[in-house]
C-alpha positions as CSV (number, residue, x, y, z in Angstrom):
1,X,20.4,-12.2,11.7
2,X,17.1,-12.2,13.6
3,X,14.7,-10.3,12.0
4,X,11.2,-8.7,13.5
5,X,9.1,-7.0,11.3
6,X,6.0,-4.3,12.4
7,X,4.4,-3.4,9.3
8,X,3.4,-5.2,6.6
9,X,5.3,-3.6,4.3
10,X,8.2,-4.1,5.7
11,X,7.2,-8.2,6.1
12,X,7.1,-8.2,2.0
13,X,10.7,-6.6,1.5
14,X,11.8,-9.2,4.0
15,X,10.5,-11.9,1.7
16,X,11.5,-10.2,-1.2
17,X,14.8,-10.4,-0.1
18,X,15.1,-14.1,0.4
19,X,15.4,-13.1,4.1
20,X,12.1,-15.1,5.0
21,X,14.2,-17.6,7.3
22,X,15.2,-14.8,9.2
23,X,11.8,-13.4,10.4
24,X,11.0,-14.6,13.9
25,X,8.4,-11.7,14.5
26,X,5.7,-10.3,12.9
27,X,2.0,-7.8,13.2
28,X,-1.3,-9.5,13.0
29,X,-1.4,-7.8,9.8
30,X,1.2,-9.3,7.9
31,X,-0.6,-11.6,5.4
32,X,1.6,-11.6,2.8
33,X,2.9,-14.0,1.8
34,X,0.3,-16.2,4.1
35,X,2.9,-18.0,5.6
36,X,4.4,-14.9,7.8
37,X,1.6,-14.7,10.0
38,X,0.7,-18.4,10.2
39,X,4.5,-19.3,11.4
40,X,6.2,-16.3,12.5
41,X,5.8,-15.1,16.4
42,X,3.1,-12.5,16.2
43,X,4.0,-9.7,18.3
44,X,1.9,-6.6,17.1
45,X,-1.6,-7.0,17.8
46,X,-5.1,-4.5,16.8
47,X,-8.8,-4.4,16.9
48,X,-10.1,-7.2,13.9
49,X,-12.3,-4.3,12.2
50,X,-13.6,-7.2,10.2
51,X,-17.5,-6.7,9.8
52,X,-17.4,-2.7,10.6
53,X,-18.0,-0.3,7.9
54,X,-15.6,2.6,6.8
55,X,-17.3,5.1,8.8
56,X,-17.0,3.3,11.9
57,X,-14.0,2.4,11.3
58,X,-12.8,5.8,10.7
59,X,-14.8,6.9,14.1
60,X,-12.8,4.2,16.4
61,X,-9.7,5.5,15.2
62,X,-10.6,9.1,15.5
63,X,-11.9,7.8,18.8
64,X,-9.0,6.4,20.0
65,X,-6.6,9.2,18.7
66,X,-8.8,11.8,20.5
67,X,-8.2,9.5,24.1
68,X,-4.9,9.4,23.3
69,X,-4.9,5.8,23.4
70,X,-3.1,3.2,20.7
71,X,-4.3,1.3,17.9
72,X,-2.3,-1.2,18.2
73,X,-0.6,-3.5,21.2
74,X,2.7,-4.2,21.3
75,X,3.4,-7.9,23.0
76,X,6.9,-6.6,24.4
77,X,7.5,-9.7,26.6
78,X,7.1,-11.6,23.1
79,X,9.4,-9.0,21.3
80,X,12.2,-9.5,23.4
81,X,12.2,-13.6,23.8
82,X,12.5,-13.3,20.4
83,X,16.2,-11.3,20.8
84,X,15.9,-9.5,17.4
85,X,19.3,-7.8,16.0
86,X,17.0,-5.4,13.9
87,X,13.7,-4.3,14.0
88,X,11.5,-2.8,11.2
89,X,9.0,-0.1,11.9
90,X,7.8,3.2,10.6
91,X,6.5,6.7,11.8
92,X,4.6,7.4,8.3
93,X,1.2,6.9,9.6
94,X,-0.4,5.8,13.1
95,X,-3.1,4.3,11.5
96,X,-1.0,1.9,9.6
97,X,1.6,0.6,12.4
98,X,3.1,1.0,15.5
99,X,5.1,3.9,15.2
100,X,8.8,3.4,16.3
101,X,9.2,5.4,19.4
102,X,6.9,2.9,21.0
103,X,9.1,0.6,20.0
104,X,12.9,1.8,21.3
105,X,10.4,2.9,24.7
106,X,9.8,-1.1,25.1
107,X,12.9,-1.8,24.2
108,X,14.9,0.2,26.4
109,X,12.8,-0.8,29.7
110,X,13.1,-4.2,28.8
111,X,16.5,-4.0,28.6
112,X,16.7,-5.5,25.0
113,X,19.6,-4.7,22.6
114,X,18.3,-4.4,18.7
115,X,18.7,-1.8,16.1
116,X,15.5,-0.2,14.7
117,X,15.3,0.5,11.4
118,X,12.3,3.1,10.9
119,X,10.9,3.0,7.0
120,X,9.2,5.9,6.3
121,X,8.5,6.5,2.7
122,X,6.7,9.1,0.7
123,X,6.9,8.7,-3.0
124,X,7.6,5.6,-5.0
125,X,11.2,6.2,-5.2
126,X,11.5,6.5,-2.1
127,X,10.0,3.0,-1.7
128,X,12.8,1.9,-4.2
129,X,15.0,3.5,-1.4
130,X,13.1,1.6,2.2
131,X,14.4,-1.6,-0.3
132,X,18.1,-0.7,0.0
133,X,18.1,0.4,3.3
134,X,16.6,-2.7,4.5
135,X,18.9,-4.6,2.9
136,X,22.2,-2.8,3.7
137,X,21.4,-3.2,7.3
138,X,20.0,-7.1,6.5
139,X,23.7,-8.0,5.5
140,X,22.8,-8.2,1.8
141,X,23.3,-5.4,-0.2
142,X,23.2,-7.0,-3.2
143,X,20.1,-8.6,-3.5
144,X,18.7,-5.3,-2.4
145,X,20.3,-3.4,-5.5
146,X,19.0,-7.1,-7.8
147,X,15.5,-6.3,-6.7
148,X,15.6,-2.8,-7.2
149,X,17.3,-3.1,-10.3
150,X,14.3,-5.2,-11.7
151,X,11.3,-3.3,-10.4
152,X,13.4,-0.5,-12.1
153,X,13.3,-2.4,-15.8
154,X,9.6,-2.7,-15.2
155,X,8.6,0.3,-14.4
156,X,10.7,1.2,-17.8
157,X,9.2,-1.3,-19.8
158,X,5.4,-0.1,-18.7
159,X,7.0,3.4,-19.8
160,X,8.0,2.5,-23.2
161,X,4.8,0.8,-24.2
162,X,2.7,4.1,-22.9
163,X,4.7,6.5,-24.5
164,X,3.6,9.2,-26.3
165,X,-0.5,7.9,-25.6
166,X,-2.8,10.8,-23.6
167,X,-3.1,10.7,-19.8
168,X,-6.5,10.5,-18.9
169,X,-7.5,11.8,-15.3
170,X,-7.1,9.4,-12.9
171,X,-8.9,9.9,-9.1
172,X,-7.5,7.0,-6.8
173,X,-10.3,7.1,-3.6
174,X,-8.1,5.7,-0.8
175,X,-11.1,5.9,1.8
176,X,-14.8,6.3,1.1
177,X,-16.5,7.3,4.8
178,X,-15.4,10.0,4.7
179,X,-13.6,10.2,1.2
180,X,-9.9,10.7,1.6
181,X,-8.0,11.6,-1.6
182,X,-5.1,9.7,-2.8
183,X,-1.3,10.6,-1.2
184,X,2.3,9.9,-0.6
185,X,3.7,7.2,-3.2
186,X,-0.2,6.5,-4.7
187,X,0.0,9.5,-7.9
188,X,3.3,8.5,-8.5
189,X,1.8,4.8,-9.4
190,X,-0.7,6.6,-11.2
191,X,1.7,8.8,-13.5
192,X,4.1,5.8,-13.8
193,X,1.0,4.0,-15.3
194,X,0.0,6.3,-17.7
195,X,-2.3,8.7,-15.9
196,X,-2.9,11.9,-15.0
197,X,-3.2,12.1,-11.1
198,X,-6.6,14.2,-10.0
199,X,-7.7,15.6,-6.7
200,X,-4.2,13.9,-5.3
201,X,-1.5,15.1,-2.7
202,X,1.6,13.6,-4.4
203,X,4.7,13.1,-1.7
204,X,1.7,14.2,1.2
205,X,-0.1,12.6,3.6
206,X,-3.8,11.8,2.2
207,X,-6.5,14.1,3.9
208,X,-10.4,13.6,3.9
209,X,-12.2,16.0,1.4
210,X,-15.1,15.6,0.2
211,X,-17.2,14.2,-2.6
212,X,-17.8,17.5,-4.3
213,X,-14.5,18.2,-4.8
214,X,-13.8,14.7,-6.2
215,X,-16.4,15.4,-9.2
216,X,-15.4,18.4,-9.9
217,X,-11.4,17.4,-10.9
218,X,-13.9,15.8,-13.7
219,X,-11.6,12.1,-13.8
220,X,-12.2,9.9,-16.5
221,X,-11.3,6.9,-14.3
222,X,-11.9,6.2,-10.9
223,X,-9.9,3.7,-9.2
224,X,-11.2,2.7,-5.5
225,X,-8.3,1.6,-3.4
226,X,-9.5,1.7,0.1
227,X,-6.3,1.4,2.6
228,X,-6.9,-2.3,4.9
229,X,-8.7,-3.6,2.2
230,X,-8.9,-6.6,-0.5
231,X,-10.6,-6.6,-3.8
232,X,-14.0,-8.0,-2.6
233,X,-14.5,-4.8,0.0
234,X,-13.0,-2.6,-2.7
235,X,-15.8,-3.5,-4.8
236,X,-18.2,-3.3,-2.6
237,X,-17.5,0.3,-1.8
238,X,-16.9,0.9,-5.3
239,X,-20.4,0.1,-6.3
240,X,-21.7,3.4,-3.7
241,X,-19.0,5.3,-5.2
242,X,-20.2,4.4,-8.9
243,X,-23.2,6.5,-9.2
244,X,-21.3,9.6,-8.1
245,X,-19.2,9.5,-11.4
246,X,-21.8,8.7,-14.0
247,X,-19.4,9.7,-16.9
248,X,-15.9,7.9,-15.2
249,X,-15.1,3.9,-15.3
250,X,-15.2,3.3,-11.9
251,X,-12.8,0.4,-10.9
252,X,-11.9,-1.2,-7.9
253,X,-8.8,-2.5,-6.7
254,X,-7.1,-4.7,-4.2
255,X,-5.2,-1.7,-2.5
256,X,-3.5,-4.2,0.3
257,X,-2.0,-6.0,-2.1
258,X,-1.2,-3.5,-5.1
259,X,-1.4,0.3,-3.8
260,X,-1.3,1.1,-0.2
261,X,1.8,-0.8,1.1
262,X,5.0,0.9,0.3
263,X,6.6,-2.4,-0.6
264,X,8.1,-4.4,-3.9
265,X,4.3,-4.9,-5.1
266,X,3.7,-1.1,-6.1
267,X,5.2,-2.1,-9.7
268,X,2.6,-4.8,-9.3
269,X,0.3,-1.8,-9.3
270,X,1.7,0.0,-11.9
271,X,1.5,-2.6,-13.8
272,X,-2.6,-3.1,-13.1
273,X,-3.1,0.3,-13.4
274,X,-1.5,0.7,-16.4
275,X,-4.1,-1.9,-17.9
276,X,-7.1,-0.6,-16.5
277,X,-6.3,3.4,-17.8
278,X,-4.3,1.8,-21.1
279,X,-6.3,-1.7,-21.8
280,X,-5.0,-1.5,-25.4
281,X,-1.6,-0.7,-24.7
282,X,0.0,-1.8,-21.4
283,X,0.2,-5.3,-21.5
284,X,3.5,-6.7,-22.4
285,X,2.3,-9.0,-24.9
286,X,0.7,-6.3,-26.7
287,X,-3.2,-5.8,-26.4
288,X,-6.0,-6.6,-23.1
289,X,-5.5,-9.3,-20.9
290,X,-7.2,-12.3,-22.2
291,X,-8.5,-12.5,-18.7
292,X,-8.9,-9.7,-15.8
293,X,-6.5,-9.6,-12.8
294,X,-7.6,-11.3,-10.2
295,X,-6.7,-7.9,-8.4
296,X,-9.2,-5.6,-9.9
297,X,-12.8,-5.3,-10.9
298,X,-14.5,-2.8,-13.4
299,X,-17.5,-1.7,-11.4
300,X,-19.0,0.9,-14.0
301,X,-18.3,1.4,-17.6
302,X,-19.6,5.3,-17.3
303,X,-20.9,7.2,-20.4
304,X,-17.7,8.1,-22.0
305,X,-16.2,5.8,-23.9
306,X,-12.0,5.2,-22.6
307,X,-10.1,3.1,-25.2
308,X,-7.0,3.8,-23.5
């Protein structure tokens, strides 16, 4: 089966699946693993928005929303010399990807026959769910219900060592300029870690609020998760966020790879989280990490003391 993926996301299940021979096309997004973008057909392109700051970031897209105009560019001559037999999209969020009626539009003027699978999760079980349907309409059902079946034991096992410790208050900031709160799937990683989600929209779309009403859900953790993101922008916009919360930790994390995309690395995520709200507790050897993730950063201890 010919495989074209549109979101990243979607480009990790793929993988995940053992289905990585399959993918002929791919977004200029899909950096995971490395080799997806670097010998697939691209056939989703964007705006680099390398070197521009949240706020203008946010202003291009509200910019581009307002002249009704796209944020991303689908290659369509590209799609179809590729003859896909199923296509993977998503109407969750235009800012993300393409969303799928653009897609069956190209489609059905070039005259190109695929199905089009639209993934569009909003809590982390559903994510377990965008796993199965993927693939049951890949052809391999089984390896589907394999994954699933051990992101599930994990998930358990991060659940047996927390249980019965407190929940501190977690705020996850998915967007600093201006501050969006955390939504969809994101609590859920947060209460499957051992937290108390704050100032969150579980199973919602995240909204911009504002500062003031992120201090005054008083978390004891603050974990700075910024959508489009790695770990070295996360902590630069981590360290603005830090004096705003002089009695939280404030952490930041590599939301691209661990929080934001609703694939088989939100248990990865749990799993991080876990450790930065339980540092005694969650690790499955029992105890801290002898060294940090290489997905995370503490940015500010804050006054109160958190053993976790």
């Amino acid at each position: 089966m010919r495989l074209v993926s549109l979101l990243p996301s979607a480009t990790e299940i793929v993988y995940a699946l053992g289905l990585g021979d399959d993918l002929v096309g791919v977004t200029f997004e899909c950096d995971e693993p490395p080799a997806a973008r670097r010998e697939k057909t691209v056939v989703v392109g964007g705006r680099d928005t390398k070197g521009m700051a949240p706020g203008e970031i946010d202003a291009y897209v509200r910019a581009q929303f307002a002249a009704g105009a796209d944020l991303y560019t689908l290659h369509a001559g590209a799609l179809a010399a590729l003859a896909p037999d199923l296509i993977l999209t998503q109407d969750l969020c235009r800012v993300c990807a393409l969303p799928s009626g653009h897609v069956e539009d190209a489609l059905e003027h070039l005259g190109c026959r695929a199905d089009v699978l639209s993934l569009d999760p909003h809590t982390l079980e559903d994510v377990l769910g965008t796993v199965r349907a993927v693939g049951e309409r890949a052809g391999v059902p089984e390896r589907a219900e394999a994954l699933i079946a051990g992101l599930r034991a994990r998930l358990r096992a991060v659940a047996q060592r927390l249980a019965g410790r407190p929940r501190p208050r977690v705020l996850v900031v998915e967007w600093v300029d201006p501050p969006f709160c955390a939504g969809h799937w994101v609590p859920d990683l947060v209460a499957a870690a051992g937290g108390a989600p704050v100032a969150a929209r579980p199973g919602q779309r995240s909204v911009p609020t504002d500062w003031a009403a992120m201090v005054a859900a008083r978390p004891d953790i603050v974990v700075v998760a910024p959508c489009g993101y790695h770990l070295d922008g996360a902590a630069e916009q981590a360290a603005v966020v830090a004096p705003r919360f002089p009695g939280a930790q404030v952490w930041a994390i590599d939301g691209d790879s661990l929080i934001v995309r609703p694939g088989p690395r939100l248990v990865d995520g749990v799993e991080a989280l876990a450790e930065v709200i339980h540092p005694r507790h969650a690790a499955p050897t029992g105890g801290a990490r002898s060294s940090p993730s290489p997905y995370m950063a503490l940015i500010a201890a804050g006054s109160a003391a958190h053993q976790g």
